[in-house]
N, C-alpha and C positions, 0 to 999 in steps of 0.2 A: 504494500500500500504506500502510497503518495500521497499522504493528504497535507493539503497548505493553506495553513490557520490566516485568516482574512479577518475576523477580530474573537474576539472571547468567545463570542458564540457563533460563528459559524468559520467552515471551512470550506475548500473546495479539492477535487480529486478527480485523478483520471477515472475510468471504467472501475469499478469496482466489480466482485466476484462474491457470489451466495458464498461461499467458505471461507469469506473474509468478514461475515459481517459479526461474526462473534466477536471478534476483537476490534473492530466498530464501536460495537454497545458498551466492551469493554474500557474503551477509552470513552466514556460517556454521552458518546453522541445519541442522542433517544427520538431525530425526524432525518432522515434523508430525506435529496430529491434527486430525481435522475432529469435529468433534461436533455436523457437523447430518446430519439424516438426508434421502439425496436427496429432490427430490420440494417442499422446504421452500416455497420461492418460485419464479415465474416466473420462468426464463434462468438460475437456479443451476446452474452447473456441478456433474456429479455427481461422486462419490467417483472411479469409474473412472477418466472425462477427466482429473482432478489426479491419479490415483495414477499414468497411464500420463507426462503430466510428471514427476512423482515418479523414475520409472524411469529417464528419460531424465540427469536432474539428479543421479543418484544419493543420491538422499533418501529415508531410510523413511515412508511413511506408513502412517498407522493410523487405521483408524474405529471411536469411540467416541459413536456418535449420542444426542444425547441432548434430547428433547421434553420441553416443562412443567416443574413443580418439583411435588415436592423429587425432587432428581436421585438414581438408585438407589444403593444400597449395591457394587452389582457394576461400576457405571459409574465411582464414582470410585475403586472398587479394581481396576480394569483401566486409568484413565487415569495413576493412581501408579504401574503396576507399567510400565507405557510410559514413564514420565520417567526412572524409575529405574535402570530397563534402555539406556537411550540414551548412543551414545556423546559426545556433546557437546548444544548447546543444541536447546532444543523450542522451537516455535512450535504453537500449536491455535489452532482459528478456528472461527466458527460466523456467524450473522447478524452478531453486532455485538459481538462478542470477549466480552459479558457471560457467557452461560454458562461458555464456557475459562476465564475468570477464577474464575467460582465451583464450578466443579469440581474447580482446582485447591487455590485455598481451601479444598473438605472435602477434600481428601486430605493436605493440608498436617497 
């Protein structure tokens, strides 16, 4: 894992992997989001496969897919309304944690 802390409570990461998210929860993050849309790349695990870890870990997760730029007005006001509503740190992830980082930048 890769993950890089953007402030106290959230971070951002590449692709993440169902048998990574024990150690996820374990470093206390308790909402991902994934912001890529399945399908992206070869062998990407889908939302399902991690949400169904997600369950197991008890962690929320949420899908905010988001392709190309500029990112919609609906996507980074549904990704804020996820940070905001969370009860402790966020992690989101996508290919290469770039978008998570700039989606939360426009909602910032």
């Amino acid at each position: 894992m890769n993950l890089m802390q953007v402030t106290e409570d959230y971070s951002v990461s590449p692709q993440i992997f169902p048998d990574e998210i024990n150690a996820i929860a374990n470093l206390g993050y308790v909402t991902i989001i994934c912001n890529r849309p399945d399908g992206e790349d070869p062998g990407q695990p889908t939302v399902a496969e991690v949400a169904t870890a997600c369950d197991v870990a008890g962690i929320s997760l949420h899908h905010v897919p988001v392709s190309g730029m500029p990112i919609s007005a609906a996507a980074v006001s549904e990704h804020r309304r996820i940070i905001d509503e969370s009860n402790g740190p966020v992690l989101a992830y996508c290919r290469s944690g770039q978008r998570s980082a700039v989606i939360w930048q426009a909602s910032a």
